[in-house]
N, C-alpha and C positions, 0 to 999 in steps of 0.2 A: 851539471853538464847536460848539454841538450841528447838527448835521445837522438838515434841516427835512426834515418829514414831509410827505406829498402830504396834495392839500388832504382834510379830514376828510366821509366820506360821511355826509351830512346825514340820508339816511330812513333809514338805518340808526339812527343814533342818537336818532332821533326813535321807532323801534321798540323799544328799547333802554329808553328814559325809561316810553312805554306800558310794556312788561312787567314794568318796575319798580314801575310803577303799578300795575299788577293782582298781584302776586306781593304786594305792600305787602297789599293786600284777602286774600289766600291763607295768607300768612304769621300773621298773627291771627287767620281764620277760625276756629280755632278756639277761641278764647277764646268769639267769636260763636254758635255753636254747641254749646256747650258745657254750657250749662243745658239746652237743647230737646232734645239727645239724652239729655241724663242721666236727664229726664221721660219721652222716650221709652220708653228702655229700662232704665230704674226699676235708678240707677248709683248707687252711693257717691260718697265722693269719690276712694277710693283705684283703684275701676273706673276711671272718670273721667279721672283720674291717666295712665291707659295710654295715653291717645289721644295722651298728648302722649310718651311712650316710643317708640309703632310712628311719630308724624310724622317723632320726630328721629332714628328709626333709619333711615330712610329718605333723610332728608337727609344722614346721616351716611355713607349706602350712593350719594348722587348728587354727594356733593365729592369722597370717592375717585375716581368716573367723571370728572370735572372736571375732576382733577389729570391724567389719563391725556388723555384728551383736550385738555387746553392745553400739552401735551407733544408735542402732534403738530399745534398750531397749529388745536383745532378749537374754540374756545369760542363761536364761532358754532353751532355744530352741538349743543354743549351745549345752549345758548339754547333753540333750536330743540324739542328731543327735551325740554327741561325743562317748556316751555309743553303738549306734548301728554299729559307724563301730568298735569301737574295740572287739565288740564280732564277727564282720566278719572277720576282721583281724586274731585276736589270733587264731580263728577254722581253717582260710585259711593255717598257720603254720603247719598243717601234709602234706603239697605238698610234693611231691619228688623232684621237680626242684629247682633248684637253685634259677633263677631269679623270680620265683613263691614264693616264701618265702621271694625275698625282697618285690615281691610286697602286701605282707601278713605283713611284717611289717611298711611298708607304710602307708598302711589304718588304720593299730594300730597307727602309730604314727598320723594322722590325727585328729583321737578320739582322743588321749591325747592331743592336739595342742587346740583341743575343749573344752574340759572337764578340766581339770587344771587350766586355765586362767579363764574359767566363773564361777567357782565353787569361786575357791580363793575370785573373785570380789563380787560375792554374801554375800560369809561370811561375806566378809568387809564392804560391805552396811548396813549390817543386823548388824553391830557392830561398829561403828563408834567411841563409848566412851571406848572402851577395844580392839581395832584393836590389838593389838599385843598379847596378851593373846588369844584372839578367834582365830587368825591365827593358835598362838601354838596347840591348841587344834584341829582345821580343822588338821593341819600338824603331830598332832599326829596321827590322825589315818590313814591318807597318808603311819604312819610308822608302824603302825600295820601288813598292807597289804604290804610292803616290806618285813617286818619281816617272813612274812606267806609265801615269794612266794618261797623260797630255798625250804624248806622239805616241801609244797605241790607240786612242781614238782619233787622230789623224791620220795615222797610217792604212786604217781601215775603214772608216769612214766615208761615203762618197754623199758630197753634199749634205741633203739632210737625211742620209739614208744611215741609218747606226746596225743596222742587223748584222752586221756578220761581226764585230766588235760584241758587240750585247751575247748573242751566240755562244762564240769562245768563251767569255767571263762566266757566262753562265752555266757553262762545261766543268768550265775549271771548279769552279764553287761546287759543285755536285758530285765530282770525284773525290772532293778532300773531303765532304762531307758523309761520301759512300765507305772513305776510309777510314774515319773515326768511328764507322757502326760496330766495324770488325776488331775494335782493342777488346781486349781477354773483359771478362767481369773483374769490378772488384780492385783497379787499376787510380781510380781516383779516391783520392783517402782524405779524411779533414788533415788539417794545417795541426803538425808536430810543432810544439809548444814545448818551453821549460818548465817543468814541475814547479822550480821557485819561483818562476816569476810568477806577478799579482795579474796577469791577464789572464781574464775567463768571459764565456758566452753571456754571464751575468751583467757584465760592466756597461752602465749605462751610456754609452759613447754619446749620442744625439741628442744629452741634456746638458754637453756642454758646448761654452762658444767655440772652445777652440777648435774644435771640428766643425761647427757650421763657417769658419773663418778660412777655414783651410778650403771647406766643400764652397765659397765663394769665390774663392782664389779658384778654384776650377772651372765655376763657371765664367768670370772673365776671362779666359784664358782658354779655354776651348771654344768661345764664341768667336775670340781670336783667331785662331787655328782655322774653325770653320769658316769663314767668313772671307779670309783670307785664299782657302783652297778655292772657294766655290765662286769669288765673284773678281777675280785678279784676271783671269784669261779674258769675261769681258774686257773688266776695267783698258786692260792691253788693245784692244781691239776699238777702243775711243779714242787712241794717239794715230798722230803721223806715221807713217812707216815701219809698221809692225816687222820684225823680222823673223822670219819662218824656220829658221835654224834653232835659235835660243832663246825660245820665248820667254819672257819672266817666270810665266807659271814653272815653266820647266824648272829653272833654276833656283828658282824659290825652295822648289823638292830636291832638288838634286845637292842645297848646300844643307837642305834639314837631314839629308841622309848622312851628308860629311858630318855635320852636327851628331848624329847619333853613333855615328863608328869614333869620333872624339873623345864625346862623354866619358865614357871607361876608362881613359887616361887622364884624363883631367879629375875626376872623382879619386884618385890617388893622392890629388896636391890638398881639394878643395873640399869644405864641406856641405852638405844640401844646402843649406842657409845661402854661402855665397855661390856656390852655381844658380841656384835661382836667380840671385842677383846680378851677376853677369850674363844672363841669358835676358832679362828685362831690360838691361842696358844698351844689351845691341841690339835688342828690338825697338828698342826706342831710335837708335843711333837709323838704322835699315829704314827704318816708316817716316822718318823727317823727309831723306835723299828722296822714296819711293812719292809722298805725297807733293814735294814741290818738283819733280821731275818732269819736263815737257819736254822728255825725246823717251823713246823706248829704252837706249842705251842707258840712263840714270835711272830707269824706270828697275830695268834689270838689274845693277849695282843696288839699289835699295828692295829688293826682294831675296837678294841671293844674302845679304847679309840678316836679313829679317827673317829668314828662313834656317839660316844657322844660328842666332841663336833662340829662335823657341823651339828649337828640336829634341833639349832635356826638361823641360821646364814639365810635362806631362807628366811622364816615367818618377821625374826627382821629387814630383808633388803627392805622387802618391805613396812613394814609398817614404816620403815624411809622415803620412796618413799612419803606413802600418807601422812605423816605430814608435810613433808616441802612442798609439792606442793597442799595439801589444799584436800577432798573431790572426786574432779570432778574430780582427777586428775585417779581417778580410770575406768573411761570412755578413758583414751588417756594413758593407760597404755601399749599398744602394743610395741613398742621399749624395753620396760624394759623385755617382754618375749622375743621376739624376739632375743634379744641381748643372755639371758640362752640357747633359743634352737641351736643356730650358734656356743657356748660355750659347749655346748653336743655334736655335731656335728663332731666339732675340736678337742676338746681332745682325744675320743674316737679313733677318726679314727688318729691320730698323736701319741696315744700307739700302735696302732697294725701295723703302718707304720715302726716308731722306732723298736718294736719289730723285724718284718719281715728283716731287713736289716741287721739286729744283728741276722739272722740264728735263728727267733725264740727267742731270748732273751727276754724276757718280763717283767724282771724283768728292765731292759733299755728302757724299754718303760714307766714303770711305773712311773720312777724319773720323768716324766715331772708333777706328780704331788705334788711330792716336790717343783717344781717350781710352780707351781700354787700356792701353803701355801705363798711362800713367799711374790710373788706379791702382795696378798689380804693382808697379813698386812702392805703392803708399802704401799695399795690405803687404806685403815683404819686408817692410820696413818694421811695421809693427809685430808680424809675427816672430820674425828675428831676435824682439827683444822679450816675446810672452814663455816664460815657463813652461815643459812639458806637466799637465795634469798630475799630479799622484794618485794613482789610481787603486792605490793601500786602501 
């Protein structure tokens, strides 16, 4: 029988859910911003393109820290240092320079490179007997604060002017950050494990495929994600008759949030296997409608369904990660981010590359994430039928 954990600290994890919420608004900021600097500072799309390069090289420079720090039992401390530079970052975003503004989204991506991977890992500590459920639920309000960041940066916004938006955000990130300083010592503990089971810190995880399988299923799949938050509000903004009420990007977020308050009841009927599976399906079904749509109106119906269903496919992928590799395997879980942010990275900058070659086409940029849907139910299909490891 598993050893019961002391009982779980409640403001912690209520600080945890915030910064998940505001890192949600952080994390797509840029899709948000992304027209209004490019007016700013009179971008291509392949300019453009870089902001999402220096974010995720950033991020990709704040999960290596992550890794080393939940190595030594600090992912609170990640948390912590994640939330201050992204409120230096987002405020550093009113630059006028160009190369000032990447390196404003640099620092953001830093923070998120921080804060996303040790937040994730805590939840999953902190839930060990409902990992996929408490993920949903962490992941839900990830999409609350996606959902929020479109028309709060419209709302506050004046022309190309973002400060009093960047401002707030970067208040908000710096209180939850000032609030995580003040939990007691001694509050974050390693992951409670069953004495009988065969997972231990020793077990080679990243010498086998099935985890580099898994950790590539991630990176398709969050360059998806990516790619989709950051470059859909343009996209929108190259049709006739945008409309100002319901934009796609909105509702792209707004039905990944229905998506994530779903999950939890549907994980009752179904198992990770086929939730993946049906979540790649209606992504496939959503990005058909979305790609040949020339009105806003079909533009919207194929986002809002494309957004409902990759809204589990995150959460359910990785808590596939920790059941077949055991507990501990959430301490050596670096590869498997690593692998999404190199996948944010790529996608992102190979739409606005495509685009740019296409005279601006962007709509040629964006099939490459048709191709993405596909791949993911080719490695779904095969993961499906692969054995968990025995790792005796």
């Amino acid at each position: 029988m598993s050893p019961e954990r002391k009982e779980k600290p409640k403001f912690l994890i209520t600080l945890l859910h915030l910064g998940f919420f505001a890192s949600g608004i952080a994390t797509v900021w840029i899709g948000q911003v992304l027209p209004i600097l490019a007016e700013k500072l009179t971008l291509n799309d392949a300019q453009s393109s870089y902001f999402f390069t220096w974010q995720f090289s950033g991020s990709l420079l704040g999960t290596f820290a992550t890794n080393r720090l939940g190595k030594q039992n600090k992912f609170i401390f990640a948390a912590i240092v994640g939330c201050f530079l992204m409120a230096f970052g987002i405020v550093s975003m009113n630059a006028d320079s160009y190369r000032l503004c990447l390196f404003a989204f640099f620092f953001t991506g830093i923070g998120i490179g921080l804060t996303l991977p040790s937040i994730n890992m805590l939840i999953l500590e902190l839930n060990t007997e409902r990992a996929g459920s408490a993920l949903s639920v962490l992941n839900f309000f990830w999409g609350l604060g996606a959902i929020s960041s479109q028309p709060f940066v419209d709302f506050f916004a004046r022309g190309t002017n973002i400060f009093t938006p960047t401002l707030m955000l970067g208040a908000f990130f710096f209180i939850i950050g000032a609030g995580i300083i003040f939990q007691p010592p001694g509050v974050e503990q390693r992951p409670v494990t069953d004495e009988s089971a065969p997972e231990d810190f020793e077990i080679p995880i990243w010498t086998r495929p099935l985890a580099w399988t898994i950790a590539l299923f991630n990176f398709i799949h969050v360059g998806f994600e990516s790619a989709m938050g950051g470059w859909l509000k343009t996209y929108t903004q190259r049709l006739e008759g945008v409309s100002v009420w319901f934009p796609p990007i909105f509702l792209y977020f707004l039905f990944f949030v229905i998506g994530r308050a779903v999950a939890p009841i549907l994980f009752r009927y179904l198992n990770e296997n086929k939730m993946l599976m049906l979540g790649l399906l209606t992504i496939l079904f959503g990005m058909i409608i979305l790609l040949s749509a020339e009105s806003v109106a079909f533009l919207s119906l194929g986002a809002s369904i494309s957004g409902f269903g990759t809204s589990w496919i995150f959460p359910t992928n990785i808590s596939r990660f920790t059941k077949i590799f055991g507990a501990s395997s959430t301490r050596r879980a670096t590869p498997f981010f690593i692998c999404g942010t190199l996948g944010a990275t790529f996608t992102t900058w190979l739409i606005g590359y495509i685009s740019n070659a296409y005279e601006n086409d962007l709509r040629s940029g964006m099939f490459v994430l048709l191709g993405s849907v596909l791949v993911l139910i080719v490695l779904q299909v095969g993961l499906n039928f692969r054995k968990s490891p025995n790792l005796k």
